[in-house]
TINUFI-156209 format. One record per residue (C-alpha): x, y, z; residue number from 1. Coordinates in pm, 1 decimal, decimal comma, always signed. Example, Ala and Ser with C-alpha at 12.3 -4.5 7.8 and 13.67 -1.06 7.14 Angstrom:
# residues 2
<rec <+1230,0 -450,0 +780,0> 1>
<rec <+1367,0 -106,0 +714,0> 2>
# end
This chain:
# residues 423
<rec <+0,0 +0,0 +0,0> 1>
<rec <+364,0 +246,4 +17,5> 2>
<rec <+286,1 +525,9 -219,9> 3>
<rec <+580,6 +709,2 -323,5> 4>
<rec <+584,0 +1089,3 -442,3> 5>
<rec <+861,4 +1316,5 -578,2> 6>
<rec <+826,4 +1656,6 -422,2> 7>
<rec <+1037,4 +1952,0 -293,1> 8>
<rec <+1333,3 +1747,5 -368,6> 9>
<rec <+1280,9 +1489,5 -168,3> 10>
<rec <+1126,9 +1106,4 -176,5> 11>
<rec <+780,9 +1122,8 +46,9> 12>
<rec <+664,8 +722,6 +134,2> 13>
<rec <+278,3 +749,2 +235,8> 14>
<rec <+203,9 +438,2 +397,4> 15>
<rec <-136,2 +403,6 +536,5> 16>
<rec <-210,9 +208,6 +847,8> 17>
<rec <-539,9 +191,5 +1075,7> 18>
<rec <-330,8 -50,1 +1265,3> 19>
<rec <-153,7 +227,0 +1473,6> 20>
<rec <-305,5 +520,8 +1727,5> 21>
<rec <-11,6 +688,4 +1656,0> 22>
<rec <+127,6 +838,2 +1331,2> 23>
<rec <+480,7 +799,2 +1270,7> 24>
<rec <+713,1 +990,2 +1046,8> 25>
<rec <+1075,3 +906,7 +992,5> 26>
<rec <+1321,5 +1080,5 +764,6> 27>
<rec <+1642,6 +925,1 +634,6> 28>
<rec <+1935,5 +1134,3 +521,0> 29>
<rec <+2123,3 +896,3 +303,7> 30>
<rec <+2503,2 +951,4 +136,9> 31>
<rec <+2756,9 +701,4 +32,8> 32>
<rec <+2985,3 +624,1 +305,0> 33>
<rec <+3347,5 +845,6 +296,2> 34>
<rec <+3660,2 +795,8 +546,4> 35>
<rec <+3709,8 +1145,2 +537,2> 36>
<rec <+3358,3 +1302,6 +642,4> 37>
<rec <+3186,4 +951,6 +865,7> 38>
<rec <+3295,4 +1049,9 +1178,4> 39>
<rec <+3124,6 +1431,8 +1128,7> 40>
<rec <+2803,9 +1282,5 +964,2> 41>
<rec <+2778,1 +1005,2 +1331,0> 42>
<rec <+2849,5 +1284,4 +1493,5> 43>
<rec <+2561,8 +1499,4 +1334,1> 44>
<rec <+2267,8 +1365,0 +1541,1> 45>
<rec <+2420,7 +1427,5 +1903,6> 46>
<rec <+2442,6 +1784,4 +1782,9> 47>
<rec <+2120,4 +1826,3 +1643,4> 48>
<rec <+1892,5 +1690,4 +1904,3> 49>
<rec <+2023,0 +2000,3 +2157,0> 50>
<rec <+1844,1 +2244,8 +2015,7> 51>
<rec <+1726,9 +2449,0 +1727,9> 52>
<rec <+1650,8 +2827,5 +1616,3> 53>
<rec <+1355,3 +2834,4 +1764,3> 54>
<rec <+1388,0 +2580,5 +2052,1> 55>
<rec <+1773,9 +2641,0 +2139,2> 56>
<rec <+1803,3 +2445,8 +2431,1> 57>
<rec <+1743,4 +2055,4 +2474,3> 58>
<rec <+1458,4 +2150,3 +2752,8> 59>
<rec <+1267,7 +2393,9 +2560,7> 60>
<rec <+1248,1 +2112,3 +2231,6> 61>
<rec <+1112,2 +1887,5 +2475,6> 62>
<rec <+850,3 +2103,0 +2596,6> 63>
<rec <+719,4 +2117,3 +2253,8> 64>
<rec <+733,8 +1758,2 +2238,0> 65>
<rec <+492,9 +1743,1 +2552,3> 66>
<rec <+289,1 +2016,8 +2403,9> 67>
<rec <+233,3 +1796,4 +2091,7> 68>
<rec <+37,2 +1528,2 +2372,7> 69>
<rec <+376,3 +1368,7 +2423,1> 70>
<rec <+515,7 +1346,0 +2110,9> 71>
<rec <+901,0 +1134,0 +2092,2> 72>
<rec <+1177,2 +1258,5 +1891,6> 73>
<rec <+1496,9 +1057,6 +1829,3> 74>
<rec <+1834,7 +1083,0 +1581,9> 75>
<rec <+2070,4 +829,7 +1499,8> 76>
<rec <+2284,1 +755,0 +1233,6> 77>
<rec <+2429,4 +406,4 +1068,7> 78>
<rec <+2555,3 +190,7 +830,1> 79>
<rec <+2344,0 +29,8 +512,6> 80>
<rec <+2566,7 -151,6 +299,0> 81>
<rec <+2742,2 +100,7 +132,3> 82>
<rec <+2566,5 +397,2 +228,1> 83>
<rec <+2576,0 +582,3 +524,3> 84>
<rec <+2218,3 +739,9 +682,2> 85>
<rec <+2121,4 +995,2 +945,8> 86>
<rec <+1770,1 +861,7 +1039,6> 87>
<rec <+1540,1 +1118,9 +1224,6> 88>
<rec <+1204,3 +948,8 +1399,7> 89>
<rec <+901,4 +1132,0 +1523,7> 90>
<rec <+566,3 +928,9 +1655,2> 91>
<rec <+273,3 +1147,4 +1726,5> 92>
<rec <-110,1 +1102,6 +1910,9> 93>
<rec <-332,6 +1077,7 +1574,2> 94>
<rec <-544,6 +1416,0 +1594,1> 95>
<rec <-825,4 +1195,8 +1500,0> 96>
<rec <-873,6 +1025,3 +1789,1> 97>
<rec <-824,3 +1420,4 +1991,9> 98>
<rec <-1145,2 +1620,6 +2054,0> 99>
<rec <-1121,0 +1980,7 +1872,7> 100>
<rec <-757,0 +1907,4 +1826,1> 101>
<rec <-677,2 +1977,0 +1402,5> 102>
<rec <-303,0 +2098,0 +1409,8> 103>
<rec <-82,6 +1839,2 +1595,7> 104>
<rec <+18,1 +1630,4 +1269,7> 105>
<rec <+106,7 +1930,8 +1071,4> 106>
<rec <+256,7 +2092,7 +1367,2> 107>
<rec <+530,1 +1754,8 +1443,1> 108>
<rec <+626,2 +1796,9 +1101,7> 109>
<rec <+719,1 +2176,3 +1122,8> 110>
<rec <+908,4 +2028,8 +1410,7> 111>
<rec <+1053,8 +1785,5 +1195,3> 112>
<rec <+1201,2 +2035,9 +980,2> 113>
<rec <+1288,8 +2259,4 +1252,4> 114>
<rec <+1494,1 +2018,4 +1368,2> 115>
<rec <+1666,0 +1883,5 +999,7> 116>
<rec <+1695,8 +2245,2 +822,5> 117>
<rec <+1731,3 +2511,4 +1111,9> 118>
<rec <+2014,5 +2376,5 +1364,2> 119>
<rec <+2137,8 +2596,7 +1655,0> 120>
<rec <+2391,5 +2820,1 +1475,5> 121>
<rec <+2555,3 +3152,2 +1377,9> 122>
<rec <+2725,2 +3276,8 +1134,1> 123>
<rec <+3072,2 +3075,2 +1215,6> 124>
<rec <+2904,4 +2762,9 +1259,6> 125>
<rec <+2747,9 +2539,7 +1507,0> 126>
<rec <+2734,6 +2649,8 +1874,3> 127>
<rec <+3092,2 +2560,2 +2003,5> 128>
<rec <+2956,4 +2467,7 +2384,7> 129>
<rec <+2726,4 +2200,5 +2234,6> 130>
<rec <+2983,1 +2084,0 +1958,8> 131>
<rec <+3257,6 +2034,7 +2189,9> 132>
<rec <+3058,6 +1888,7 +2446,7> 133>
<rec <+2890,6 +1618,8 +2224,6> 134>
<rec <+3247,3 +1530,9 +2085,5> 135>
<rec <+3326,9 +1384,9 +2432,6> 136>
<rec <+3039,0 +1194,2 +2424,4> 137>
<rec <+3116,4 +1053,3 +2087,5> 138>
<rec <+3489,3 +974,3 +2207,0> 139>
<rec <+3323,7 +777,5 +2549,1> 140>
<rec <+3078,2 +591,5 +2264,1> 141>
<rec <+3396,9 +538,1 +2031,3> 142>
<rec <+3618,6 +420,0 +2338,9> 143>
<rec <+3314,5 +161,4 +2478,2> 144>
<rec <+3288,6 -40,7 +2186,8> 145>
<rec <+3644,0 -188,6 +2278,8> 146>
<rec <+3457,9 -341,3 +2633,9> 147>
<rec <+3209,8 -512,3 +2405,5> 148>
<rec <+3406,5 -766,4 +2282,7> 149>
<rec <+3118,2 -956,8 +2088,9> 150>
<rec <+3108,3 -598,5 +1864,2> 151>
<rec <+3505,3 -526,8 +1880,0> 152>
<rec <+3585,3 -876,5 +1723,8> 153>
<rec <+3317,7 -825,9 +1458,4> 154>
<rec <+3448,8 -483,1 +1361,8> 155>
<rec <+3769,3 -628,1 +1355,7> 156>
<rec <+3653,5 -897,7 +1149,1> 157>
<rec <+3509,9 -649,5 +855,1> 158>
<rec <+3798,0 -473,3 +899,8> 159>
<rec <+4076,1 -716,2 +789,1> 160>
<rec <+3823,0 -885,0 +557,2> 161>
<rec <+3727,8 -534,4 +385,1> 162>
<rec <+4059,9 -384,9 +375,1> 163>
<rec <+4042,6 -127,8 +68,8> 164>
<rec <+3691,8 -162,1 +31,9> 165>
<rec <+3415,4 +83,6 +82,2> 166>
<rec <+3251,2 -138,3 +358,0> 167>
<rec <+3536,4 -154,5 +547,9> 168>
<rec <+3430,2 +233,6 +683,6> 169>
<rec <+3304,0 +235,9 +1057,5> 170>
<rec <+2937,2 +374,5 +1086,6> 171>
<rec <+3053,7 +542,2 +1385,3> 172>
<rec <+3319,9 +713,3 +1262,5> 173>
<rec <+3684,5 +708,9 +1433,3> 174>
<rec <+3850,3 +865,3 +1720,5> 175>
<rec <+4177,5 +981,1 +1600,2> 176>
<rec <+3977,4 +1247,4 +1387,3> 177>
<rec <+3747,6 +1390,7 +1697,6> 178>
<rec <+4046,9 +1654,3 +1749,4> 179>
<rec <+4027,7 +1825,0 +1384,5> 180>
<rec <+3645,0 +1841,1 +1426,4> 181>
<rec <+3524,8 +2188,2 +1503,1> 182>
<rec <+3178,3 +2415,8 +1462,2> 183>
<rec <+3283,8 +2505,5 +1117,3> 184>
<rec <+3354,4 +2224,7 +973,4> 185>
<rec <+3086,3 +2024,1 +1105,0> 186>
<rec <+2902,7 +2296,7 +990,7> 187>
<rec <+3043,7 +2255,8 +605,2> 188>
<rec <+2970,6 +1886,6 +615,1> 189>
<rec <+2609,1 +1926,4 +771,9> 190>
<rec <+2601,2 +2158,9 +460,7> 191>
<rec <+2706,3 +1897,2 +232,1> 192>
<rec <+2453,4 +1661,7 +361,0> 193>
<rec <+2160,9 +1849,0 +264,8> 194>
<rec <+2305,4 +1964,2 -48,6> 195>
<rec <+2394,5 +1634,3 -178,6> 196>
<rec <+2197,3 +1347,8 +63,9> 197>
<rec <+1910,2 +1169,8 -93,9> 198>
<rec <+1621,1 +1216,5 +164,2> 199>
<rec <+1315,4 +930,1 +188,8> 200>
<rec <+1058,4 +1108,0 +435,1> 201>
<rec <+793,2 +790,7 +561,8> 202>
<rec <+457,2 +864,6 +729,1> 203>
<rec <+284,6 +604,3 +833,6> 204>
<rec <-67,9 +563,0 +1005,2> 205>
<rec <-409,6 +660,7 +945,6> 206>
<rec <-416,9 +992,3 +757,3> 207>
<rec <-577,3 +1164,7 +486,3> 208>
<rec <-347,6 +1118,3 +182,7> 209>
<rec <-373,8 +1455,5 +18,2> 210>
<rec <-389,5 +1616,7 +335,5> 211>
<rec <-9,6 +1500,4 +416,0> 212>
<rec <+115,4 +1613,9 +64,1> 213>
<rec <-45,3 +1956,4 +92,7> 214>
<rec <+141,5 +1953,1 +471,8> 215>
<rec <+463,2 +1860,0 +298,9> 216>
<rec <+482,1 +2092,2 +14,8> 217>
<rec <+447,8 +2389,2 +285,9> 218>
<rec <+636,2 +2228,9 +511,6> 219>
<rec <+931,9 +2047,7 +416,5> 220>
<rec <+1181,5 +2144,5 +141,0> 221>
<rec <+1485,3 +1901,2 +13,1> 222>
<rec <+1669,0 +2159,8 -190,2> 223>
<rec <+1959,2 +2078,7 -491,7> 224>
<rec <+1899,6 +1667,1 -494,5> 225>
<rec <+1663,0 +1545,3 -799,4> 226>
<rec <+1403,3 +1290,6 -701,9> 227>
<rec <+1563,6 +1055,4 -1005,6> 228>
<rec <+1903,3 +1057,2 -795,8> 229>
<rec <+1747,9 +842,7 -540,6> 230>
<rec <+1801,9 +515,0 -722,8> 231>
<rec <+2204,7 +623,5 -789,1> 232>
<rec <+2355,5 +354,8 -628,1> 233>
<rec <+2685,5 +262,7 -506,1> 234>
<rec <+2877,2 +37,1 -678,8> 235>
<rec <+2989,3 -268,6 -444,9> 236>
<rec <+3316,7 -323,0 -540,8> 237>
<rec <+3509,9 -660,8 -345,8> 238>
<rec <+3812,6 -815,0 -373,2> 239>
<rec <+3884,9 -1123,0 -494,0> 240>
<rec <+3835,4 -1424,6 -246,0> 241>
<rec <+4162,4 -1640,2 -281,2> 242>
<rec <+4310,6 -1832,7 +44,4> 243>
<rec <+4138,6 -1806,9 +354,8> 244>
<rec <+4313,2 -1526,1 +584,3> 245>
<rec <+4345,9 -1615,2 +956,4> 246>
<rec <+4459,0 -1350,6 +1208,1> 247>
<rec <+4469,0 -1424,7 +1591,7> 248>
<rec <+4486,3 -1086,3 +1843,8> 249>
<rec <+4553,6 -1134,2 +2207,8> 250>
<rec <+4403,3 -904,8 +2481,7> 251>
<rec <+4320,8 -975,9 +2854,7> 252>
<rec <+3967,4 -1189,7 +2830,3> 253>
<rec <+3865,5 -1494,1 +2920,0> 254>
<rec <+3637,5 -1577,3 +2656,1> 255>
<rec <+3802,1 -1626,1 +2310,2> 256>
<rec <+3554,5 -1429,5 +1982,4> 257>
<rec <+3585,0 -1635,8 +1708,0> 258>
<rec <+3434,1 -1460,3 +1434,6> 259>
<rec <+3423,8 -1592,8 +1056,8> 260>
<rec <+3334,5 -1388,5 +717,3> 261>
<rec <+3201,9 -1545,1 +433,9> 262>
<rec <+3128,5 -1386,5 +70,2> 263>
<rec <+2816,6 -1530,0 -81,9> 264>
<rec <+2782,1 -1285,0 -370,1> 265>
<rec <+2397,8 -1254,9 -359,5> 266>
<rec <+2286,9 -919,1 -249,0> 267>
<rec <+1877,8 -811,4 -138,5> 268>
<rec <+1765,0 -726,0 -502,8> 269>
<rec <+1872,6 -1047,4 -606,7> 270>
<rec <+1643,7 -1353,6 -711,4> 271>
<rec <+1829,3 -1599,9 -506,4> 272>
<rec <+1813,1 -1379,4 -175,2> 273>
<rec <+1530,7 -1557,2 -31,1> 274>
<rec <+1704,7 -1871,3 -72,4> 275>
<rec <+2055,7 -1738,4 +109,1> 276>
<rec <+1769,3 -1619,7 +427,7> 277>
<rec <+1725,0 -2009,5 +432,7> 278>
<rec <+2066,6 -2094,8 +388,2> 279>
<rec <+2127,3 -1884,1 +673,0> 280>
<rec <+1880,7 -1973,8 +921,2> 281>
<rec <+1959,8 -2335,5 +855,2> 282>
<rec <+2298,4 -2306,8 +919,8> 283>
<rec <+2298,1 -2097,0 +1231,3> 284>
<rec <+2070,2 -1836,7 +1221,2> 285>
<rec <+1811,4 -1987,0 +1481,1> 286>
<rec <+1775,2 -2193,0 +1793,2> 287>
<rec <+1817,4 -2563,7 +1655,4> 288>
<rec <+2046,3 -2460,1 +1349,7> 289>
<rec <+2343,5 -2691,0 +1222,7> 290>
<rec <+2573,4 -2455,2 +1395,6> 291>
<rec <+2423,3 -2426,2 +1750,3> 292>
<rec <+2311,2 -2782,6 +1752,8> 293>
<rec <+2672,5 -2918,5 +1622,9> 294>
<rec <+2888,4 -2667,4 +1800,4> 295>
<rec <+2742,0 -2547,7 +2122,4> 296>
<rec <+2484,0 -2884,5 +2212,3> 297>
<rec <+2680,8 -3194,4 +2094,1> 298>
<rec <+3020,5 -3044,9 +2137,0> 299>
<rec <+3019,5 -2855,5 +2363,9> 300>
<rec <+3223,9 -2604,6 +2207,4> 301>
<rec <+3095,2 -2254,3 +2184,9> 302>
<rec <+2921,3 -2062,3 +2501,4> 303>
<rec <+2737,0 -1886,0 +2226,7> 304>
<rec <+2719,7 -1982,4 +1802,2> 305>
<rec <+2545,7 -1827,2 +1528,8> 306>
<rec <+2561,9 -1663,5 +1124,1> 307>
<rec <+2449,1 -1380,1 +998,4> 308>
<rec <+2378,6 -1199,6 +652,4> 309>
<rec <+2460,4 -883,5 +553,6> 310>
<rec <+2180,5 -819,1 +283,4> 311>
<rec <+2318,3 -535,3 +121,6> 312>
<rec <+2721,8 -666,4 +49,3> 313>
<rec <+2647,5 -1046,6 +46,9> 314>
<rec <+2863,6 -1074,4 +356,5> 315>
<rec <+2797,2 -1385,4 +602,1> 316>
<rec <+2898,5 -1401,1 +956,6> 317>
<rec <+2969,3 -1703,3 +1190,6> 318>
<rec <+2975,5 -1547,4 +1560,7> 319>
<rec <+3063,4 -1769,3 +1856,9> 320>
<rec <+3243,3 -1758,0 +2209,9> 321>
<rec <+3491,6 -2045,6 +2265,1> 322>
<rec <+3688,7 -2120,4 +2468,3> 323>
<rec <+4089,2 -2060,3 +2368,9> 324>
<rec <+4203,4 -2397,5 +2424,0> 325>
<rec <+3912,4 -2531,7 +2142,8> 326>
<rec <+3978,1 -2268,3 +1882,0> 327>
<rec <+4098,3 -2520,7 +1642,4> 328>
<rec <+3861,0 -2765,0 +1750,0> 329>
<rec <+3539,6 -2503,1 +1668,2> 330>
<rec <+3684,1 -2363,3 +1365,6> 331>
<rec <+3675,5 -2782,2 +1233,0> 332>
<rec <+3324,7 -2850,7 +1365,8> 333>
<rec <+3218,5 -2462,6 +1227,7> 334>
<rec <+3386,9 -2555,4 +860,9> 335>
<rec <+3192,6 -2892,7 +892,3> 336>
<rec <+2850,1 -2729,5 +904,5> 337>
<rec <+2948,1 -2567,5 +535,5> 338>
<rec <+3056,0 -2894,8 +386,9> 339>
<rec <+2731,9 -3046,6 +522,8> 340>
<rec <+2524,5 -2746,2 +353,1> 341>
<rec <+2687,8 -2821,9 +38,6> 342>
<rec <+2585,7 -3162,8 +54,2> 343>
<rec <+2235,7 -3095,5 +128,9> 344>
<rec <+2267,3 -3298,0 +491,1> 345>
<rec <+1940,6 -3144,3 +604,9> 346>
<rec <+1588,4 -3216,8 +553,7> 347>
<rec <+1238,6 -3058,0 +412,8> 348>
<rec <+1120,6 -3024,5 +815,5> 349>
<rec <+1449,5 -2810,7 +844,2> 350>
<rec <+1366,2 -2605,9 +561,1> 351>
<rec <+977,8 -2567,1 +664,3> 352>
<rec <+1035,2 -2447,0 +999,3> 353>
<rec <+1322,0 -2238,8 +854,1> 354>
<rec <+1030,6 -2076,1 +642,2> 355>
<rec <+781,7 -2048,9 +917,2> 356>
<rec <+1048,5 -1852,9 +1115,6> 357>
<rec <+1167,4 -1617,3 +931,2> 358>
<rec <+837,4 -1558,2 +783,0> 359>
<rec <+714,5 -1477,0 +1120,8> 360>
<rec <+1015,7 -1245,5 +1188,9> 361>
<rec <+914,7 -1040,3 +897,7> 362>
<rec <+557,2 -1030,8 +1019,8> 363>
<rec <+638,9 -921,1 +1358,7> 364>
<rec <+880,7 -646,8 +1213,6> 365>
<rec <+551,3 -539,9 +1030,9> 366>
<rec <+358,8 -554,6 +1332,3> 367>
<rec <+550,8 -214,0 +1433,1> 368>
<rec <+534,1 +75,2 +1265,6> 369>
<rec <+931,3 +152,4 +1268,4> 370>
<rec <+982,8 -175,4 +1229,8> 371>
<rec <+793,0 -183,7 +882,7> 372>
<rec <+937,0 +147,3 +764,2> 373>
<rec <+1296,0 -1,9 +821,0> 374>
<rec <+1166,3 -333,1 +594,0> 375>
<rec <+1034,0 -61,4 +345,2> 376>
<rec <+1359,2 +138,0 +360,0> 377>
<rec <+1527,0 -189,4 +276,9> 378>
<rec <+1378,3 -207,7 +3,1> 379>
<rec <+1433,0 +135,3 -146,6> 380>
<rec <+1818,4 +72,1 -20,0> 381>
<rec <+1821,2 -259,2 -165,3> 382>
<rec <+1668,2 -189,6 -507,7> 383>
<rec <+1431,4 -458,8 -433,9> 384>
<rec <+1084,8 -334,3 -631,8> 385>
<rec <+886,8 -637,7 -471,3> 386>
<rec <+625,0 -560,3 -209,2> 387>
<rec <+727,8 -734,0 +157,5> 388>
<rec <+437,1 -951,3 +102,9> 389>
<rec <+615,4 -1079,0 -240,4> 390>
<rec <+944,7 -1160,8 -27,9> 391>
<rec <+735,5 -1371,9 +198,4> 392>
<rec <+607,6 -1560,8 -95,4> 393>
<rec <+929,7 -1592,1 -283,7> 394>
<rec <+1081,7 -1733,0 +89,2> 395>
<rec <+787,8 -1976,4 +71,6> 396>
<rec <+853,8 -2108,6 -263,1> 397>
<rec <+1195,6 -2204,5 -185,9> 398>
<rec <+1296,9 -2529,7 -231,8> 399>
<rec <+1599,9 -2751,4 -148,1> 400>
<rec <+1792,6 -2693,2 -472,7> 401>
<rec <+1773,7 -2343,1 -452,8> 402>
<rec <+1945,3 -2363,0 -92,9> 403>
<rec <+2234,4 -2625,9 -207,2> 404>
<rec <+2280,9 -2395,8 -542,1> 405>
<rec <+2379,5 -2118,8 -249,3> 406>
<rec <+2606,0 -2342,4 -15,8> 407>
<rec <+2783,7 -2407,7 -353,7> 408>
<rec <+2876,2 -2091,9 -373,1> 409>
<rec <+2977,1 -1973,2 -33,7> 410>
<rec <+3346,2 -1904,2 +75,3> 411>
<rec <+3521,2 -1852,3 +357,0> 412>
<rec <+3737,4 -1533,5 +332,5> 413>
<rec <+3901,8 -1447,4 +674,4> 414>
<rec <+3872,8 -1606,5 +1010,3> 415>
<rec <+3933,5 -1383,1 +1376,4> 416>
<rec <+4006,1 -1451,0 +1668,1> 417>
<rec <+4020,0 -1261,5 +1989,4> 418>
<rec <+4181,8 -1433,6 +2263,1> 419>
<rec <+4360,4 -1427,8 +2605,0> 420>
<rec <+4728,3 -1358,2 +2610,1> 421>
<rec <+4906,6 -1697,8 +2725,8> 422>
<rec <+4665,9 -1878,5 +2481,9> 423>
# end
């Protein structure tokens, strides 16, 4: 039911819902990722949700949040395949269900824009008290992801098995360039974003169709980016898989991350991506896959085991916990699990309940409404033209040949491991 319209410059998703109370909006800011300006553009959303023109302090943009009957605001900004996107989310009380109340939905998205196109600044820049201030909070968020280990091995893990490619970027952007960030030129690059960033505005809930696009083109203006520049997309460049790379780190943990990449070379648009979400969730992608069975029940191996696809790269991920003493051990029970794919050593039950599960998971994302705008943004991210109820078919009409045809394919590229020193 997504109806898409070009105007002002930007991409507006009408998606109506009578499923909801609520009506929720959510733009997304989206530019391919760059070394040299991704730590500025993860930094963008800590500085914008302090204040604007005409709410310039964090307090007074919350008041009008409670004046519009509670209304939440939130920024954050991430990683989608090659891309990099600022995501802003608003979710509002539906006016209709308000007695003598007319204004709220058009007034949330003047706050919208408020917040987007009129920041807190002068004329040299962002305010310097709020800029320097959320830089130490983005060095503290930089600095924690080291005490995660689970996260710190996978990062590692993309970034020895994306050297030189685009990928390879961190979402978050990186500490060592915190010190040459200043108001100005976070100021140029917030600049740049709206200049050059594709912008997909969603509202979803129960609204009056024309009503919204009226709101919209008084409302909300996406200057200098043409509505046909929305489907420009990065080209996903990889190297060549040859040998398997291993590298082994040592830090002071007790738990050894053994993390595994894997290049499938099916991305989301593609016919066979169904079949890889199969693939996937037999191998280790649920409770009672080859891998957790295998690894973790019968072995004993792993305190934790599971895979992973990246949908926009082709990327697969083994993640497990191991002890250091069975690294070897694990890595020859994971590798197993592949060989056994290849052979087709699993059964039509395996793949039905495969089906039924990840058919659900795409159900419950669709039972909420940020959860369906992400699967709808997938789809405008993943060039996938298919309606989400199409991708549940296409998963259901998958059949054992198709998921072999996959394992065929698959090929291990670099395995990590983080363990304890004396290991």
């Amino acid at each position: 039911m997504e109806q898409v319209v070009h105007i002002n410059g930007l991409n507006l998703h009408l998606v109506p819902s009578k499923k909801y109370k609520t009506i929720t909006i959510v733009a997304k800011l989206r530019g391919q990722l760059n070394r040299d300006s991704v730590t500025k553009r993860a930094l963008l959303p800590f500085v914008l949700r302090q204040g604007t023109k005409a709410y310039p302090t964090r307090e007074k943009l919350q008041h009008k949040l409670d004046d519009l009957y509670g209304a939440s605001l939130s920024l954050d900004a991430g990683k989608a395949g090659l891309d990099h996107v600022i995501s802003v989310r608003m979710e509002v009380a539906n006016q209709k269900y308000i007695e003598n109340e007319s204004s709220i939905l058009k007034e949330s998205l003047e706050l919208l824009h408020e917040v987007i196109f009129n920041p807190l600044t002068d004329e040299r820049g962002f305010d310097e008290t709020i800029v320097n201030r959320e830089l130490q909070s983005l060095k503290q968020q930089l600095r924690s992801i080291k005490d995660d280990k689970v996260n710190y091995a996978q990062q590692r893990l993309i970034d020895e098995m994306c050297a030189g490619e685009t990928f390879q970027i961190h979402s978050q952007g990186y500490e060592t360039d915190l010190e040459n960030i200043n108001r100005k030129n976070l100021m140029e690059a917030y600049q740049a974003i709206l200049d050059e960033d594709v912008m997909d505005l969603y509202v979803l809930g129960d609204f009056d169709h024309e009503a919204v696009k009226q709101m919209i083109e008084t409302t909300i203006t996406k200057s200098k980016t043409a509505p046909e520049q929305a489907n420009v997309r990065a080209k996903l460049t990889q190297k060549q898989t040859g040998e398997s790379e291993e590298v082994i780190e040592r830090e002071d943990i007790q738990q050894a991350k053994l993390h595994i990449g894997y290049r499938t070379g099916i991305v989301y648009r593609d016919a066979d991506y169904p079949a890889l979400l199969i693939y996937n969730g037999i191998l280790g992608g649920f409770p009672g896959s080859k891998l957790f069975l295998n690894v973790r029940e019968k072995h004993g191996l792993a305190y934790y085991v599971a895979s992973g696809v990246e949908s926009y790269t082709g990327l697969l991920y083994v993640y497990s916990g191991v002890a250091a003493e069975d690294y070897e051990k694990a890595k020859q029970i994971i590798a197993e699990q592949f060989v056994d794919m290849r052979a087709g050593e699993f059964t039509e039950a395996d793949i039905a309940e495969t089906k039924a599960m990840i058919v659900n998971q795409v159900l419950e994302s669709m039972d909420s409404a940020q959860g369906l705008i992400e699967l709808l943004y997938q789809n405008t991210l993943g060039g996938r033209e298919t309606s989400l109820e199409t991708l549940i078919e296409d998963i259901q009409q998958v059949e054992k040949e198709d998921i072999t045809k996959i394992a065929a394919n698959v090929t291990e590229d670099t395995v990590y491991l983080l363990t304890r020193e004396e290991a």
